[in-house]
N, C-alpha and C positions, 0 to 999 in steps of 0.2 A: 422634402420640405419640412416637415416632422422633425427629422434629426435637429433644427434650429430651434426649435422651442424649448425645451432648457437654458440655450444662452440667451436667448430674448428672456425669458424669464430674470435672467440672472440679471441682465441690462436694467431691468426693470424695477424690481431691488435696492440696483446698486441709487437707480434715478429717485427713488421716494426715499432713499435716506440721507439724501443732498437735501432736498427738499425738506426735510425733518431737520438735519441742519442746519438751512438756512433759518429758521425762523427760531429755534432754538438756541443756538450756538453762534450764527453770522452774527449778529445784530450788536451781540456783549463781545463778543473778540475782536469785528472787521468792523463797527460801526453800517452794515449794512445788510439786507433781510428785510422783517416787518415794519410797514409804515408806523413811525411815534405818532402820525395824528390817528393811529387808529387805534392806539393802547387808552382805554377810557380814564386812566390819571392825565391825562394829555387834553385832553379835550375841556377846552374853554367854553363857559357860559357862554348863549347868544350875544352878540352886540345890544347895549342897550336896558339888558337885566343888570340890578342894581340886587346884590345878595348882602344879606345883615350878617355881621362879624358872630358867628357859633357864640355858645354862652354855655356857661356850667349849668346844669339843670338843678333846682333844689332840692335839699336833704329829700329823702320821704321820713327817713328814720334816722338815728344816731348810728354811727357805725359800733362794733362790739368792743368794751373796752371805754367807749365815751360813757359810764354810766360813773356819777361822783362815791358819794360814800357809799356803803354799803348801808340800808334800811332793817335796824333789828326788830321792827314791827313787823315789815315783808316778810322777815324770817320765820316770825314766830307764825305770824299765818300761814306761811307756808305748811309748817312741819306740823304744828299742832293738832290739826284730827288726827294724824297716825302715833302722835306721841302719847294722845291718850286712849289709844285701840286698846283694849284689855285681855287680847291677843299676847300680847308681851311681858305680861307676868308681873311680878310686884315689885321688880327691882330692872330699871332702864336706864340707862347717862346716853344724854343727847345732846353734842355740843359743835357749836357750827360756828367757823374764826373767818375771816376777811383775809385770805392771805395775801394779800396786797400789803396791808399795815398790820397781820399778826393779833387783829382783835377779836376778841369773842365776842360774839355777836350775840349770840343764842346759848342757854343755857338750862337743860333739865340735869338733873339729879347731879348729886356730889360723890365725894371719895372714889375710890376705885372696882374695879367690874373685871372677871374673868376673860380676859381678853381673846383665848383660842388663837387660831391665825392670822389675828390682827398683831400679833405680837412679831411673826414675821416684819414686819415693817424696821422694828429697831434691830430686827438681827441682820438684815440688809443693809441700812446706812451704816451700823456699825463696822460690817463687813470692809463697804466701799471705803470707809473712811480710811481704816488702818490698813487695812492689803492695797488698795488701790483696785480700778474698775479694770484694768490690763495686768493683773496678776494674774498668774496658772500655775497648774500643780502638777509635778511630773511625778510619772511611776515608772519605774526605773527597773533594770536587770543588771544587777551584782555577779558578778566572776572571784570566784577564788579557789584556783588550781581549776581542779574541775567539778566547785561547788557553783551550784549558781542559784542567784539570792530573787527571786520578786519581791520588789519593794514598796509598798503603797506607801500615798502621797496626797492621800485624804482628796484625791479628783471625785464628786460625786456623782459623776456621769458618766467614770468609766463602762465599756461597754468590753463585752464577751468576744464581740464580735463586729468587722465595719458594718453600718447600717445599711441594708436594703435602699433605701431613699439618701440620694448622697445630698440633699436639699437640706437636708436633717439641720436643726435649727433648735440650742446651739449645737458644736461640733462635739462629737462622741470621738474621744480617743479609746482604744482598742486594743486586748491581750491579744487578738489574733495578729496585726500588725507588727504589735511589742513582739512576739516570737519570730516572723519571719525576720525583724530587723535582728534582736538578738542570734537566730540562729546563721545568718551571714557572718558577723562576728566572731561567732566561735569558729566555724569553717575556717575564717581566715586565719585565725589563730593553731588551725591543726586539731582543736577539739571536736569528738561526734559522740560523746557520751557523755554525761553529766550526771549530778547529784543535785535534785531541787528539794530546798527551802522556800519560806516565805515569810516577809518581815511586816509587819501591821503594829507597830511600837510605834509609828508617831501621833499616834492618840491613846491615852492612858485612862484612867479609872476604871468604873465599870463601863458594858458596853449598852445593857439597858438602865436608863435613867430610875433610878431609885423612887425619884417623885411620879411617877408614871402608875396607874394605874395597873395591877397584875395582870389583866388578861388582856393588856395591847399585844403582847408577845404570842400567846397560845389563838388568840384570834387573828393576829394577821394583821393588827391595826399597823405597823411598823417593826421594823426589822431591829435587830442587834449593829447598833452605829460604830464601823470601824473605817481604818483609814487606807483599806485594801477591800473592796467589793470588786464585784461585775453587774449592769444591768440595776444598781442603786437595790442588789438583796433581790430582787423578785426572782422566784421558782419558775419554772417552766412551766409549770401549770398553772397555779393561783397561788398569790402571798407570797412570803418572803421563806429563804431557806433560813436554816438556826444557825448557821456556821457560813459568815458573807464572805469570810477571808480564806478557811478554808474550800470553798468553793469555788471562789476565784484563781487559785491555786489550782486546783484541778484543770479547769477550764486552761488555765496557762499550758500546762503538764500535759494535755490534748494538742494545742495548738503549735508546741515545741515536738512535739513526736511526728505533728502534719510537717511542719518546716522541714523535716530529717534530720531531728536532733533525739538521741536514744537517752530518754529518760530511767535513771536505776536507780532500784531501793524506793522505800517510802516516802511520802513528804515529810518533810522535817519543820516545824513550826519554829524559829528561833530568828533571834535580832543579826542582822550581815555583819560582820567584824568591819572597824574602820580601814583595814587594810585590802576590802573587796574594792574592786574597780569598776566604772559603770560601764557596761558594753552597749547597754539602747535605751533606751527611753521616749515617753509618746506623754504631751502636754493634751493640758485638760483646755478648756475651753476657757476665753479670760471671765475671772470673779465680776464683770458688769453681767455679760450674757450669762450668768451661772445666775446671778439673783432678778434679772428677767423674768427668767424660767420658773424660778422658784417662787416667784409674787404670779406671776400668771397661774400657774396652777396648782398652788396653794402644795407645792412639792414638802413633806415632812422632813424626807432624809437633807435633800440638800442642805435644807434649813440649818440640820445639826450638825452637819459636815461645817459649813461655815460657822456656824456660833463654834466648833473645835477650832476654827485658821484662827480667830480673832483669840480666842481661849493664848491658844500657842503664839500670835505677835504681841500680846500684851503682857501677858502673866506669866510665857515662854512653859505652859502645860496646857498641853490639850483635851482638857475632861469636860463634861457635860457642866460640872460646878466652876471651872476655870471659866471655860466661854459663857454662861452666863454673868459672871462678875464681869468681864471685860468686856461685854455688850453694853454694860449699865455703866462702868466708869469711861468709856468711850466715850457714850452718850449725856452723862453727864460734863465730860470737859466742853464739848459742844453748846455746852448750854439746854440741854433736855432736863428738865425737874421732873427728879427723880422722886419728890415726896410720895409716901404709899406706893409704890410699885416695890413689887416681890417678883423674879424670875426665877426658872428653877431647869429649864432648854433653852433651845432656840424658833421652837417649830411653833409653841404653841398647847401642845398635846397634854401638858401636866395641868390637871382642873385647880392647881393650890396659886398657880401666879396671879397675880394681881395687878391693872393696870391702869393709869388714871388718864380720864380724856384729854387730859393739859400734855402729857408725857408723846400720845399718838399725833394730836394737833403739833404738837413741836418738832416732833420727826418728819412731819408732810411739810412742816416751813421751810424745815432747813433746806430738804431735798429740792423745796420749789423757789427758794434765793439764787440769786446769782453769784454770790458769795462763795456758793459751793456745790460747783459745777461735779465731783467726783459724785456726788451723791445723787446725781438725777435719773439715774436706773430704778431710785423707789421709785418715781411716780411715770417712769417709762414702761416697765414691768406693770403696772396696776392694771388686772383687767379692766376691758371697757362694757359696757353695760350694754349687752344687748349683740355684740359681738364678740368678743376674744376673751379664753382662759376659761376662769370659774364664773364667767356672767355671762358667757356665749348664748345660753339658754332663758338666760333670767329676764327680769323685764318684758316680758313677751306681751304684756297688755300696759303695761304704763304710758304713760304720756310721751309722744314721739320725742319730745326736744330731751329726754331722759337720752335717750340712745345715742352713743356715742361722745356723751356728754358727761358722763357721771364715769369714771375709774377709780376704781376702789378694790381694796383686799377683803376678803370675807373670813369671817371669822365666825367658823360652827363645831360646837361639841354638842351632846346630849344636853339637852336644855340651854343652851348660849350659841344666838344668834347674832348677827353683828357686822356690820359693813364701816371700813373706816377709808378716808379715801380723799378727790377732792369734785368738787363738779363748775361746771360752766352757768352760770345761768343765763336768761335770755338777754340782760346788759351788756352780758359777755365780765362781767364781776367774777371771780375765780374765787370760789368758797375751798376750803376744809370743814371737813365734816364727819364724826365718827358717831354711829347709832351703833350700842349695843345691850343688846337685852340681856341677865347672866339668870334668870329663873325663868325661864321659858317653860308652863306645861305639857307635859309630852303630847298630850292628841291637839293642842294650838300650834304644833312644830312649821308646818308648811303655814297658817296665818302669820305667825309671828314673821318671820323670812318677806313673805310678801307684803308686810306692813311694812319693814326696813328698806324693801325694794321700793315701795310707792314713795317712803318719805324721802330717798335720795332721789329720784325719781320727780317731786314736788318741788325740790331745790333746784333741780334743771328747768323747767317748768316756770319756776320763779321771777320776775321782774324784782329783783333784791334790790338794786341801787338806787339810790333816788339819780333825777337826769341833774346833766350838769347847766346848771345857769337857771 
């Protein structure tokens, strides 16, 4: 008798997943299964009740967005105690526009203010403007006889090596990749020994910015800017190597000997002859997600890696003097007033630029029109206050409606603090807004910061528009 109770089992199975069909499956295929008078959208009021036709419920609140002009009294209340904290030293411009209609609303101090990496901001649109947000930089492996070239191609994020985290965000292109693709190539060609060079000529002048401070380089602040790195210069230990291009080189020269490719003789530093052929090649990430990156976390190198692409699409030379001119007539054809700004990078790091709050307010307009869709990586990149980038941490006590509400770029050197950016307010009114202080006391350094933080902060927080009607 036993022996049957597996197939009753099996009977049994087979009879509850009829039954799970029928009321599942019968009902929408065969029109039959579960009774429709017992599906509760089926089921009719008693005989007899008389039900009133539903009704829109009213406003409680204006939705966001319904808020008319923007109120420059609201504003000035708003900002005002932090505008005169004495935290921030004897020189502050605080100017806050309606970027709806492009007006200034709000207005402390004149002329122009050390901008630090708030200056980032125009070396981004300028970016986006002229390369485009889907442009990429290839670095390349040159063949001649059996020389073979590494080519850089000014990608700032090239990497040594593929990333551990293949999530990696943006995408790191790779000299490990670059040699197993190169060393297939040369296999197929009959080649297993080589003579490497390496080419770094498509950015020109010098490599550390003249207007920079002497001991960015011997401290570590930033690396020597070339258009062949690995790893954007960082050492294996801390800070940057003194030689980005020659190291990358190396790094190549490793990864070509892993592939089973026999590296001889010394590296050779020299430009590829126009007659070398490209055998591989590995693209950089496109120039939208490259200045993402670059405004989230306030990245230096990238910065000047870009201010070099715009240097080389405009003025066709890639120096740190070239991409600064061709950031500011960029942004000048654009309509950015250029009066009183001095630039002298792209990243920010030189204490001698100079920049005026009308110039930073005009780059958050353009970025935030519809007119010009290429350029809204500025204000998509901007970290957000209180979660992402260089504000992940920040805001940690400010008023909640700040959080998530306020995105902005920071901008800090010794003694210049400075947040430029846009925020929401609780009308749902869409401000621009740039606070920066350029004499900051060194022991007010963290007051200052969080007075900047509280006042963008107090803009979110804001009721700025008056209602409509």
């Amino acid at each position: 008798m036993l022996r049957w109770v597996p197939e009753l089992l099996v009977v049994l199975l087979v009879a509850l997943a009829l039954v799970d069909v029928q009321y599942d499956v019968a009902d929408r295929w065969f029109g039959v299964g579960a009774d429709p008078r017992a599906d509760p959208a089926a089921v009719l009021p008693p005989e007899g009740l008389d039900l009133a036709e539903p009704s829109a419920a009213p406003a409680v609140a204006h939705p966001l967005g319904a808020g008319g002009e923007v109120d420059p009294a609201a504003v000035a209340a708003a900002v005002l105690p932090y505008v005169r904290d004495k935290s921030l030293g004897r020189h502050t411009l605080v100017w806050v526009a309606d970027l709806d209609s492009g007006e200034v609303v709000y207005r402390h101090g004149q002329g122009n203010v050390t901008p630090a990496s708030t200056l980032k901001l125009l070396t981004s649109a300028a970016a986006l403007e002229v390369l485009g947000p889907m442009a990429t930089f290839s670095t390349t492996v040159q063949r001649q006889g059996n020389q073979v070239f590494l080519v850089g191609g000014g990608d700032p994020f090239l990497a040594s090596r593929p990333p551990a985290d293949h999530d990696t965000y943006p995408h790191r292109a790779d000299l490990t990749t670059l040699a197993r693709d190169a060393a297939v190539a040369l296999r197929a060609a009959g080649v297993t020994q080589v003579r490497l060079a390496y080419d770094d000529s498509l950015f020109t002048g010098p490599a550390v910015n003249p207007h920079w401070p002497r001991t960015y380089i011997p401290e570590e602040v930033v690396p020597p800017i070339t258009a062949l790195w690995a790893d954007e210069g960082h050492a294996d230990h801390y800070g940057f190597v003194r030689d980005p291009s020659g190291q990358a080189a190396r790094d190549f020269r490793q990864a070509l000997t892993r592939a089973g490719v026999r590296v001889v003789g010394p590296l050779a530093h020299r430009v590829a002859p126009a007659a070398a052929t490209t055998i591989a090649h590995v693209e950089s990430a496109p120039v939208g997600e490259i200045v993402q990156h670059t405004l989230a976390v306030s990245d230096n190198q990238a910065a000047e890696v870009l201010a070099r692409h715009v240097g080389l699409a405009v003025l066709q030379e890639g120096s740190f003097a070239a991409g600064a001119e061709a950031v500011r007539r960029t942004l000048g054809e654009l309509g950015v007033p250029l009066e009183g700004v001095r630039t002298y990078d792209g990243s920010g790091l030189s204490r001698q630029n100079r920049l005026t709050p009308q110039a930073l307010l005009a780059t958050l307009e353009l970025a935030a029109s519809d007119e010009h869709p290429d350029l809204r990586e500025v204000l998509t990149g901007l970290p957000v206050a209180g979660f992402t980038g260089s504000l992940e941490w920040r805001f940690a006590d400010a008023p909640m409606q700040a959080k998530g509400l306020v995105r902005a770029k920071t901008g800090t050197l010794t003694g210049v603090h400075g947040l430029a950016g846009v925020v929401t307010d609780r009308t749902g009114a869409e401000l621009g807004f740039v606070a920066i202080a350029d004499r900051v006391p060194l022991p007010r350094t963290l007051d200052a910061r969080k007075t900047i933080d509280d006042l963008a902060a107090a803009l979110g927080a804001c009721t700025c528009a008056r209602p409509v009607g």
